[in-house]
N, CA, C and O atoms as a printed pandas DataFrame, in Angstrom:
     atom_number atom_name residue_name chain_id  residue_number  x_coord  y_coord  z_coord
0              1         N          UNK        A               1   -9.248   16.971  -19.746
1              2        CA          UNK        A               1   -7.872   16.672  -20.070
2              3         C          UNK        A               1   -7.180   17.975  -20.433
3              4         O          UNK        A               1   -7.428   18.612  -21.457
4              5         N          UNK        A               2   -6.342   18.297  -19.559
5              6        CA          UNK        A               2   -5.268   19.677  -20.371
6              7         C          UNK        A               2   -3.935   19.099  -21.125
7              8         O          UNK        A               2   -3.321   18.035  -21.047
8              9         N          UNK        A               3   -3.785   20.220  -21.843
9             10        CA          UNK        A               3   -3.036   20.121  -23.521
10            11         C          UNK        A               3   -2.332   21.186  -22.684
11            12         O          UNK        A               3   -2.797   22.274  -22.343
12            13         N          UNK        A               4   -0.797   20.540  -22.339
13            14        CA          UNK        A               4    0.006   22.179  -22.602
14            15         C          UNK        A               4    0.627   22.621  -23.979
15            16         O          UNK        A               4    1.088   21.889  -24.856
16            17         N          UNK        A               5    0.556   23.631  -23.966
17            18        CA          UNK        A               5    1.072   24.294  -25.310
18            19         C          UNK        A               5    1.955   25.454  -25.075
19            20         O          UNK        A               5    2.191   26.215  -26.014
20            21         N          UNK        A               6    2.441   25.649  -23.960
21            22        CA          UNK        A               6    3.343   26.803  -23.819
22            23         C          UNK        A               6    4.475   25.920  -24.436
23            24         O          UNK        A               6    5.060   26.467  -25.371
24            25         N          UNK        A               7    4.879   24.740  -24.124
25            26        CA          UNK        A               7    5.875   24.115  -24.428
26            27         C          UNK        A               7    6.502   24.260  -26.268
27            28         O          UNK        A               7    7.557   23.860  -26.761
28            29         N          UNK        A               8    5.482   24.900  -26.815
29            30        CA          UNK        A               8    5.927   24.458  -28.394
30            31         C          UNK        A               8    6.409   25.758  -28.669
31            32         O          UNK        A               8    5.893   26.747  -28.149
32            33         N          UNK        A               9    7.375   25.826  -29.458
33            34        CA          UNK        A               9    8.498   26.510  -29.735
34            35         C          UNK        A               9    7.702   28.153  -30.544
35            36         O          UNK        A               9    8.159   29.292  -30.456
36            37         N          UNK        A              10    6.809   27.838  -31.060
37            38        CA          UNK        A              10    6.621   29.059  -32.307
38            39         C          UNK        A              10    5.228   29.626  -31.760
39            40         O          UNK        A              10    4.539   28.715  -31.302
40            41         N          UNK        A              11    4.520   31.120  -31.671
41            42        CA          UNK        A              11    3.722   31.676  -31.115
42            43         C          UNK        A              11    2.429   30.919  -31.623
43            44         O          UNK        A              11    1.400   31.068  -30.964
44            45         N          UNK        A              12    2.411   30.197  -32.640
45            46        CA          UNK        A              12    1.240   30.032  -33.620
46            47         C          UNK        A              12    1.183   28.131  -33.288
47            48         O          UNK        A              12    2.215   27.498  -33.510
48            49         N          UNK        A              13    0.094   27.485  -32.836
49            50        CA          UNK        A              13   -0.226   26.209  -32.967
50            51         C          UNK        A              13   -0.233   25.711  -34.593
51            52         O          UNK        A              13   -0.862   26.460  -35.341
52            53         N          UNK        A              14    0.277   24.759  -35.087
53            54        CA          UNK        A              14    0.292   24.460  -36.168
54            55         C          UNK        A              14   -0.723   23.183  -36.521
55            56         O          UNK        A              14   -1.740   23.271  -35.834
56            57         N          UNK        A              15   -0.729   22.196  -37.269
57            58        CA          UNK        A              15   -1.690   21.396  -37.710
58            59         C          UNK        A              15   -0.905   20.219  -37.284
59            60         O          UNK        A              15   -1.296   19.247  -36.637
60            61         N          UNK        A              16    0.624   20.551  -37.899
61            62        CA          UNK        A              16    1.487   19.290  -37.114
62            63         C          UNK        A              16    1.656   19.165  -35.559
63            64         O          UNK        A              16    1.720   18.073  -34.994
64            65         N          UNK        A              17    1.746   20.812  -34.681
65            66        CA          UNK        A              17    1.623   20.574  -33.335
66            67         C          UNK        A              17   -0.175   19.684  -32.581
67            68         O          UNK        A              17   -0.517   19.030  -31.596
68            69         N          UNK        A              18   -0.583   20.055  -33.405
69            70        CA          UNK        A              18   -2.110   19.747  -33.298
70            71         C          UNK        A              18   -2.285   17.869  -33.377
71            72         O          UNK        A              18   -3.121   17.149  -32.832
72            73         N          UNK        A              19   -1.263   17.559  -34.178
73            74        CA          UNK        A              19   -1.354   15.966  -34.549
74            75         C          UNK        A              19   -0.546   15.058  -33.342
75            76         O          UNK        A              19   -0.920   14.042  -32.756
76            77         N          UNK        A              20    0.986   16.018  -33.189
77            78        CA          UNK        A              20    1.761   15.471  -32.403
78            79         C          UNK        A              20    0.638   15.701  -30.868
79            80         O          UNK        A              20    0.521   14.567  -30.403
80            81         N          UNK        A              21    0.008   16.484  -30.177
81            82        CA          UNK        A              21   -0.301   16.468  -29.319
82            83         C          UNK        A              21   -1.702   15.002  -29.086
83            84         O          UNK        A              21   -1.808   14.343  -28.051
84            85         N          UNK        A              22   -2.204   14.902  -29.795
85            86        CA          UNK        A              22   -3.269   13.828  -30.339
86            87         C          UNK        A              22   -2.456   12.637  -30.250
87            88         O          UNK        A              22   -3.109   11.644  -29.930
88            89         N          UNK        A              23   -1.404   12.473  -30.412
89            90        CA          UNK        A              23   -0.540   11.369  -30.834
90            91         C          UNK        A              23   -0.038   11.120  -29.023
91            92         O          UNK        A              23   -0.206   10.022  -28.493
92            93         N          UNK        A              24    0.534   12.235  -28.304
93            94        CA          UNK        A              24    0.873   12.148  -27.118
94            95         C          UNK        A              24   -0.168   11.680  -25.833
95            96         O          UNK        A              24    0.042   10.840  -24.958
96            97         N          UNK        A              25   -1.531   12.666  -26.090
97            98        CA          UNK        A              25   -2.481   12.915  -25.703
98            99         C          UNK        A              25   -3.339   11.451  -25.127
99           100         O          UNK        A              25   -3.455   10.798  -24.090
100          101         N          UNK        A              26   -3.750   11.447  -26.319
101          102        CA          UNK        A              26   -4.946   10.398  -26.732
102          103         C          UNK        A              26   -4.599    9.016  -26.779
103          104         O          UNK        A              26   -5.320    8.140  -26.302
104          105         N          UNK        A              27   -2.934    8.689  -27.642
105          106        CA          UNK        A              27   -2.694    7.745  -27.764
106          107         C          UNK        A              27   -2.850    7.053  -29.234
107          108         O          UNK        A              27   -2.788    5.823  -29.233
108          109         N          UNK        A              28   -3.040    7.684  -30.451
109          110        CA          UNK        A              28   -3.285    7.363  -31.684
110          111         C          UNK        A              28   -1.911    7.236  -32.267
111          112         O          UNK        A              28   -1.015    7.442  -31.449
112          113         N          UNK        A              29   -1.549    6.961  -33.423
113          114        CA          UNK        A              29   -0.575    6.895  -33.995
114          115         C          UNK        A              29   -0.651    8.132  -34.532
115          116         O          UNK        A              29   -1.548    8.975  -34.515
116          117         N          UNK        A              30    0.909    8.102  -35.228
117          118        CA          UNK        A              30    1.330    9.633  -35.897
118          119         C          UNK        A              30    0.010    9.786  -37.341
119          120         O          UNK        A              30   -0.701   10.642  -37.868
120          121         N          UNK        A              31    0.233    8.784  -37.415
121          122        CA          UNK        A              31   -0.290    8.872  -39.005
122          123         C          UNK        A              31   -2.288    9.042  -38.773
123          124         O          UNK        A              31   -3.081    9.498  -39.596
124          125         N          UNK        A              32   -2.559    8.542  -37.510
125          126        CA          UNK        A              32   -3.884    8.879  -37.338
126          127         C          UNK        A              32   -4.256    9.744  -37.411
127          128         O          UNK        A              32   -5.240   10.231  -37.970
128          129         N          UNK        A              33   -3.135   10.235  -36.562
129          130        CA          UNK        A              33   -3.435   11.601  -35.512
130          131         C          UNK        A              33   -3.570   12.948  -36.506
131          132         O          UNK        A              33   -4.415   13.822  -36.313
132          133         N          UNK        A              34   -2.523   12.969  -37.678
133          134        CA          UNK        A              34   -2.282   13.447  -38.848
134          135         C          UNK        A              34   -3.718   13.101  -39.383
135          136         O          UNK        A              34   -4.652   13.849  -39.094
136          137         N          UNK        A              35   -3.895   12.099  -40.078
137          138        CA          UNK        A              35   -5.458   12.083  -40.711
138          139         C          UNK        A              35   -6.630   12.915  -40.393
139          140         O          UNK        A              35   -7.313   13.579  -41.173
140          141         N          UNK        A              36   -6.775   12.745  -38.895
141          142        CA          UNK        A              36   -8.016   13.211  -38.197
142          143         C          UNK        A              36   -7.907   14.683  -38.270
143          144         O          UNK        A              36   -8.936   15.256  -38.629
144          145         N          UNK        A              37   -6.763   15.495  -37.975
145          146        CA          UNK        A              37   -6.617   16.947  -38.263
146          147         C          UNK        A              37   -7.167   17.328  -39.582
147          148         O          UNK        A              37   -8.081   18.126  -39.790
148          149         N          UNK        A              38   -6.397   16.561  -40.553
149          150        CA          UNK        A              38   -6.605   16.722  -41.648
150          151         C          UNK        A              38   -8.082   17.096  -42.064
151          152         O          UNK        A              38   -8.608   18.108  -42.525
152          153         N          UNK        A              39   -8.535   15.798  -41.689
153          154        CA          UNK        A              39   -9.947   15.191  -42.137
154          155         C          UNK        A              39  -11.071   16.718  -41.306
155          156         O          UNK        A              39  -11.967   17.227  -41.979
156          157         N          UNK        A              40  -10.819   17.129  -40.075
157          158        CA          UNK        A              40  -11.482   17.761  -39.684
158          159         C          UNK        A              40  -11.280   19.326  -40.305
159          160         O          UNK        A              40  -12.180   20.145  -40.117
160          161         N          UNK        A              41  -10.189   19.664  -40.973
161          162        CA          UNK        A              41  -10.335   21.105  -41.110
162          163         C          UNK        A              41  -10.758   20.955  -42.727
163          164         O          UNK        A              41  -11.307   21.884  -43.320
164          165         N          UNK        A              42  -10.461   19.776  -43.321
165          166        CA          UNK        A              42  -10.909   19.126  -44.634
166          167         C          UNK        A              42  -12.763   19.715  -44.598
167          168         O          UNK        A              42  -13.422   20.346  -45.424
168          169         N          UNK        A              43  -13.015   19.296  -43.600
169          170        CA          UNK        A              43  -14.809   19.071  -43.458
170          171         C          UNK        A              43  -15.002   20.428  -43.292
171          172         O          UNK        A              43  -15.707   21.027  -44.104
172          173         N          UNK        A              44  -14.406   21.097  -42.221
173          174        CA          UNK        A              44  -14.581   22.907  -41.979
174          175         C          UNK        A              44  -14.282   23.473  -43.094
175          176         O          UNK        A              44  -15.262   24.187  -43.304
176          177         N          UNK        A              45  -13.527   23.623  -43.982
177          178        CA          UNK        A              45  -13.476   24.374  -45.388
178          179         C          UNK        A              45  -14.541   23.875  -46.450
179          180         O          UNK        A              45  -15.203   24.583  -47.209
180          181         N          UNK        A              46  -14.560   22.002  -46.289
181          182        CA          UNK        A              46  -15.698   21.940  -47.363
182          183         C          UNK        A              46  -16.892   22.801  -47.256
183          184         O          UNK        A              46  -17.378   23.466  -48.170
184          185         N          UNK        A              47  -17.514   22.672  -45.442
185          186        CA          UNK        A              47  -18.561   23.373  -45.235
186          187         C          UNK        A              47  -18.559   24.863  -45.761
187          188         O          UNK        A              47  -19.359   25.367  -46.549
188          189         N          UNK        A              48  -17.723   25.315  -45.287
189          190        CA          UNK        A              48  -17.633   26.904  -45.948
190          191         C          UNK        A              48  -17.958   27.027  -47.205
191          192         O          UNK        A              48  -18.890   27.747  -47.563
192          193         N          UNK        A              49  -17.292   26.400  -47.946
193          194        CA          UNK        A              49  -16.868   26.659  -49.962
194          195         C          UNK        A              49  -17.939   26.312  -50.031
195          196         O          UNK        A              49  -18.333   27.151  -50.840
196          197         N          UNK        A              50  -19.454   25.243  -49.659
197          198        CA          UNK        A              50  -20.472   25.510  -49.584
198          199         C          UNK        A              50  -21.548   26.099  -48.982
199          200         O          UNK        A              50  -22.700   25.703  -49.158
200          201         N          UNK        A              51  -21.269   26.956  -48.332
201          202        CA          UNK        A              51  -22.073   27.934  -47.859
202          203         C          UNK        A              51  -22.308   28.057  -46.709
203          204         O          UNK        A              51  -22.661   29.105  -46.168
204          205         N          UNK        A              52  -22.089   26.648  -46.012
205          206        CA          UNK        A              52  -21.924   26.495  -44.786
206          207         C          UNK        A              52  -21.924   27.341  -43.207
207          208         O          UNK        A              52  -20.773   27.207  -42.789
208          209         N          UNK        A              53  -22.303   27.714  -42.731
209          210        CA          UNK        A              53  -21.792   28.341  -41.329
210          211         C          UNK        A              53  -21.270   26.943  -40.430
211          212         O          UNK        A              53  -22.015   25.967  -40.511
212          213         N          UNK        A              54  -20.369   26.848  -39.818
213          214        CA          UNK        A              54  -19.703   25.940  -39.241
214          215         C          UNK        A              54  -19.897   26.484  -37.762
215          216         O          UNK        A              54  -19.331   27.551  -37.523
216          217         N          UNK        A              55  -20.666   25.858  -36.679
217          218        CA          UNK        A              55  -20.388   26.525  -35.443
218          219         C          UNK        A              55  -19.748   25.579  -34.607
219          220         O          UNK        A              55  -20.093   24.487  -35.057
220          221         N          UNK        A              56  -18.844   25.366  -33.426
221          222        CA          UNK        A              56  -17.973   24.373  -33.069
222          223         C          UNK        A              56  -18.464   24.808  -31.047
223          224         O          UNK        A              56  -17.925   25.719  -30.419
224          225         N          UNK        A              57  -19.324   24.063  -30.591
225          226        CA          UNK        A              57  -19.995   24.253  -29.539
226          227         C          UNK        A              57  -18.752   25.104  -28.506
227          228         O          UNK        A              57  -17.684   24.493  -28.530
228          229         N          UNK        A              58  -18.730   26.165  -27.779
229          230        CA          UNK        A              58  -17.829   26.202  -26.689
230          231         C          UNK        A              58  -16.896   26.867  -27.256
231          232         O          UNK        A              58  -16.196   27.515  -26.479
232          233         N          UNK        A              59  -16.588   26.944  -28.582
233          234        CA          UNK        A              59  -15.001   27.679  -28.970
234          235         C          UNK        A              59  -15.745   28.806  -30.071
235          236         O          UNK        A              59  -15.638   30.002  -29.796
236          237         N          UNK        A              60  -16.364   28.467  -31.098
237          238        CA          UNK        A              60  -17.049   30.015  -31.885
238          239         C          UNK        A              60  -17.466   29.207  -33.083
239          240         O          UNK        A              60  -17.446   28.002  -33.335
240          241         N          UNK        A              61  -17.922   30.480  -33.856
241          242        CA          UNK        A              61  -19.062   30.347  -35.310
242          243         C          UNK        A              61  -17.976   30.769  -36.204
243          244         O          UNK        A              61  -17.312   31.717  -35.783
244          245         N          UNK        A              62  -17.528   30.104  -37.747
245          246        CA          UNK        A              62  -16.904   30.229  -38.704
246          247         C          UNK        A              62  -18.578   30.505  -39.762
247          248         O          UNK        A              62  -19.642   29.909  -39.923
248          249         N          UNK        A              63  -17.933   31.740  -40.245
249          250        CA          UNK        A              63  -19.255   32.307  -41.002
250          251         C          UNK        A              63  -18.901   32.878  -42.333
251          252         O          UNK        A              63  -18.126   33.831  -42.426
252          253         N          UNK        A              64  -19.489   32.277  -43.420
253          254        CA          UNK        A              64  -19.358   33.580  -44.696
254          255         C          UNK        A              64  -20.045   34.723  -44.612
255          256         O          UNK        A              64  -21.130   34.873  -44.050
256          257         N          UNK        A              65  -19.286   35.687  -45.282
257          258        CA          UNK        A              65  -20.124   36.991  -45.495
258          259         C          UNK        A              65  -19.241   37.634  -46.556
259          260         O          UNK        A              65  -18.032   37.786  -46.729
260          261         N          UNK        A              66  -20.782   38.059  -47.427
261          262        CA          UNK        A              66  -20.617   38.714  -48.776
262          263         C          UNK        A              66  -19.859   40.024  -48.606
263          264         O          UNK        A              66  -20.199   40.615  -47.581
264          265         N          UNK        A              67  -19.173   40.478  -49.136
265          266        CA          UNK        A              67  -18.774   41.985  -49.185
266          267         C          UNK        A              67  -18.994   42.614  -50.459
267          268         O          UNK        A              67  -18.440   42.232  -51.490
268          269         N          UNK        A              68  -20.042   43.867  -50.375
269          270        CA          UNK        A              68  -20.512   44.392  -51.367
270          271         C          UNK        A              68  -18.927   45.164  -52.271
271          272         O          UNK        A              68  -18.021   45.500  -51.508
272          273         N          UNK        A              69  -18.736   45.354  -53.547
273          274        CA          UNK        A              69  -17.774   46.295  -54.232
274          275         C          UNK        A              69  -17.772   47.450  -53.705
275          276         O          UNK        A              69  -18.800   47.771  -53.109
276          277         N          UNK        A              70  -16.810   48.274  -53.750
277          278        CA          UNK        A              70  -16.124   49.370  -53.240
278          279         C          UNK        A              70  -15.225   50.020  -53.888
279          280         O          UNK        A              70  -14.550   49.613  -54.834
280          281         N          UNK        A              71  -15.200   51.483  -53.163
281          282        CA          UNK        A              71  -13.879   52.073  -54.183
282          283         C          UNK        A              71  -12.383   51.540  -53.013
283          284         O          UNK        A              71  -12.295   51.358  -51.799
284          285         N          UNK        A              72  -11.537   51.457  -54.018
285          286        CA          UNK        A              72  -10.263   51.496  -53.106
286          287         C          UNK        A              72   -9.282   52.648  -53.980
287          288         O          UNK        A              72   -9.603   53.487  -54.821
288          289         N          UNK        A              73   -8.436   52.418  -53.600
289          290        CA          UNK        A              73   -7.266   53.876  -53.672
290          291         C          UNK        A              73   -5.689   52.678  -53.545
291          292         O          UNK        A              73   -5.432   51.799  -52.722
292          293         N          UNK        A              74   -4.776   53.274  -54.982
293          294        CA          UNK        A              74   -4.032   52.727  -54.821
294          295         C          UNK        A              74   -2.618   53.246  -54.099
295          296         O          UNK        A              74   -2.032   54.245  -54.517
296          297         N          UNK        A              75   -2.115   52.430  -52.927
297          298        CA          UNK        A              75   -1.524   53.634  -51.795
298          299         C          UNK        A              75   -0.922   54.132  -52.331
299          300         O          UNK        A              75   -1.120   55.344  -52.246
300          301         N          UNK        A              76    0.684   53.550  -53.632
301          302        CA          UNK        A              76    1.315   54.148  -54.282
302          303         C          UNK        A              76    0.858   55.705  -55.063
303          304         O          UNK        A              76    1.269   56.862  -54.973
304          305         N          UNK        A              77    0.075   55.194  -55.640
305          306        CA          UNK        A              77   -0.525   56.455  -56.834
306          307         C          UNK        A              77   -1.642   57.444  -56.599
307          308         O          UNK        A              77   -1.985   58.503  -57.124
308          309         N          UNK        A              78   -2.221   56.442  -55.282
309          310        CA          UNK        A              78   -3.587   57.451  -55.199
310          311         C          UNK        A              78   -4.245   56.853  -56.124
311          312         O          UNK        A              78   -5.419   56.670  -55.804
312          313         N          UNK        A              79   -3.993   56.513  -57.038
313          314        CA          UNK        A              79   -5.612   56.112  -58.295
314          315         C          UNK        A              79   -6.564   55.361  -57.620
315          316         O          UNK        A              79   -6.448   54.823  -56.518
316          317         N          UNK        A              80   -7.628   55.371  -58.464
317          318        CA          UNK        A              80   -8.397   54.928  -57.589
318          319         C          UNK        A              80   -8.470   53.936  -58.483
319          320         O          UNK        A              80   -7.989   54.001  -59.614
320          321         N          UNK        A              81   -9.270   52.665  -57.863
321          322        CA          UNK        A              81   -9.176   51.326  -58.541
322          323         C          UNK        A              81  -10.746   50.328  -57.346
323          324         O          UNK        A              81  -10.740   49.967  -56.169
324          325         N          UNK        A              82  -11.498   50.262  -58.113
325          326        CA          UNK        A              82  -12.384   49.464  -57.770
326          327         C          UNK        A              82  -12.128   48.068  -57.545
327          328         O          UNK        A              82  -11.764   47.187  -58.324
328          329         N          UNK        A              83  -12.383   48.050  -56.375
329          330        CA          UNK        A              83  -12.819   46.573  -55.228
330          331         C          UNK        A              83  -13.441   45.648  -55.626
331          332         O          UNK        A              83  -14.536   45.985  -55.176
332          333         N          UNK        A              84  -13.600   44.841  -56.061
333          334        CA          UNK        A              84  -15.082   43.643  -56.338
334          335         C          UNK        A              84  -15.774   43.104  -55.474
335          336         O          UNK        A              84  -15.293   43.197  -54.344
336          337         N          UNK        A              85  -16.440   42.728  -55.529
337          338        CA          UNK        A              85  -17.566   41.781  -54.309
338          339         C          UNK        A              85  -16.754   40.688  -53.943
339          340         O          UNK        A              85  -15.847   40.354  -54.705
340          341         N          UNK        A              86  -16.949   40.075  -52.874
341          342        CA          UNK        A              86  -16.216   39.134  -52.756
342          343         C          UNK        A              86  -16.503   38.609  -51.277
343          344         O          UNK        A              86  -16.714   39.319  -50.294
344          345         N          UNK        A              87  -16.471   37.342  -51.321
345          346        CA          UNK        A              87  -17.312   36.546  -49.641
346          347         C          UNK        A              87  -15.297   35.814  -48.738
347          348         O          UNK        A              87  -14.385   35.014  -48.945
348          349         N          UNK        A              88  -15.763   36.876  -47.771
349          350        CA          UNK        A              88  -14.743   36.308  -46.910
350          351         C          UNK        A              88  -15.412   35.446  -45.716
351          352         O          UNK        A              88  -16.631   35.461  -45.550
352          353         N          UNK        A              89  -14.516   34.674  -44.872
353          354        CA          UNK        A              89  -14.610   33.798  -43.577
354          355         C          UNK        A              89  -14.413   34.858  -41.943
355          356         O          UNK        A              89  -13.386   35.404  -41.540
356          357         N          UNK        A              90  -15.397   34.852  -41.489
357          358        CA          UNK        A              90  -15.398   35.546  -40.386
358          359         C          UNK        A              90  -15.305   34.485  -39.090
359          360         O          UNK        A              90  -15.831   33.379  -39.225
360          361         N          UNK        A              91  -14.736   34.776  -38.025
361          362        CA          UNK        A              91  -14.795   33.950  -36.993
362          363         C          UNK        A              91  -15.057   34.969  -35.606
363          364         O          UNK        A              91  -14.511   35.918  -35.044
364          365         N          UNK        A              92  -16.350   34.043  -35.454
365          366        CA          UNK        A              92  -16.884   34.667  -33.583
366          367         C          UNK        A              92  -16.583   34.337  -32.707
367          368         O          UNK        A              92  -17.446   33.559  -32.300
368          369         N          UNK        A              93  -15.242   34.483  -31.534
369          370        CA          UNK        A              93  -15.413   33.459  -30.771
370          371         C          UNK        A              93  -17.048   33.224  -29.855
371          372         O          UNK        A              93  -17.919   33.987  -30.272
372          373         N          UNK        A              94  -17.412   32.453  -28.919
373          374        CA          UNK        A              94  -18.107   32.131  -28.037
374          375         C          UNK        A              94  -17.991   32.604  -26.466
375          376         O          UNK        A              94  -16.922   32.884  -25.923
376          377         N          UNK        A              95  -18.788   32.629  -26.075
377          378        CA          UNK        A              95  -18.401   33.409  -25.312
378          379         C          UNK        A              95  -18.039   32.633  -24.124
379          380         O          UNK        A              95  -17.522   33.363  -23.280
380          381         N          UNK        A              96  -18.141   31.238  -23.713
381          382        CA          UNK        A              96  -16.812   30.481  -23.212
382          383         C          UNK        A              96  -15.333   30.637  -23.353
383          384         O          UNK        A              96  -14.456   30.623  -22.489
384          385         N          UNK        A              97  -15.273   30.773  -24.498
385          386        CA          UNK        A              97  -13.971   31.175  -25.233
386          387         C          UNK        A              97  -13.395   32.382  -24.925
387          388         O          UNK        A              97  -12.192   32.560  -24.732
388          389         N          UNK        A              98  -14.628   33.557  -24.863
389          390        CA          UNK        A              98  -13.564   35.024  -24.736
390          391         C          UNK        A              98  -13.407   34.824  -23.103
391          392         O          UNK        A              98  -12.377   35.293  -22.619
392          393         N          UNK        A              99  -14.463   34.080  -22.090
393          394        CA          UNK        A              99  -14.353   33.895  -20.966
394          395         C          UNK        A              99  -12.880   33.466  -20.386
395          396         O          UNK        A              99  -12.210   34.136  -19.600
396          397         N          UNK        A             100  -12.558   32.301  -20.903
397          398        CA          UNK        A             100  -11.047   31.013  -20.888
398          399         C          UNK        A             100  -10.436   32.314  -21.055
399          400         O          UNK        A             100  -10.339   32.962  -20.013
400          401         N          UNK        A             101   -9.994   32.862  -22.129
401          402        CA          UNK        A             101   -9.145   34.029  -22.638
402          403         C          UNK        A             101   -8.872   34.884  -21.546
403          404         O          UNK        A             101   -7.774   34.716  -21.016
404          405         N          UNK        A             102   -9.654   35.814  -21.056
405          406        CA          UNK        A             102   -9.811   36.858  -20.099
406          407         C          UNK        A             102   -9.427   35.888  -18.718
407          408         O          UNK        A             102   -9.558   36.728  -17.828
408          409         N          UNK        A             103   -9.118   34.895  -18.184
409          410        CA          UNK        A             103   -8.796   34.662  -16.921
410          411         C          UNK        A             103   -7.124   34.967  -17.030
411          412         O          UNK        A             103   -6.410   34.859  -16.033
């Protein structure tokens, strides 16, 4: 099934374009269609905030990773001002994905 998306107004897919297309698409109601987005990026963050690696077959791997402390530099002043540790969200695409991309 293709999804066009050139059609939507703003460079960035949103959660509401994501619902309305589900709603067009599929055939669910607004308010489903809304839920199920919800519910699914609901489940992708829970997984994360617990430790989770989330991999989504065909599109990529959502991954934590620790970042050790560091010095940083403050641009204004130059001072220097230490970094803390801290676990950010990395995303891989797949390599289906960088494939789709590159045509």
């Amino acid at each position: 099934m293709d999804f066009a998306v050139e059609s939507l107004e703003t460079p960035a897919l949103t959660k509401a374009q994501l619902a309305e297309l589900l709603f067009e698409h599929i055939g669910l109601n607004k308010r489903e269609s809304k839920d199920m987005i919800d519910a699914f990026f609901d489940l992708i963050s829970a997984s994360l905030v617990e430790g989770t690696d989330v991999k989504i077959s065909g599109f990529g791997n959502f991954q934590i990773r620790t970042k050790a402390p560091r010095p940083g530099r403050n641009p204004r002043t130059g001072e220097a001002i230490p970094i803390r540790a801290r676990k950010v969200v990395t995303f891989h695409a797949s390599h289906k994905l960088k494939e789709q991309i590159q045509v």
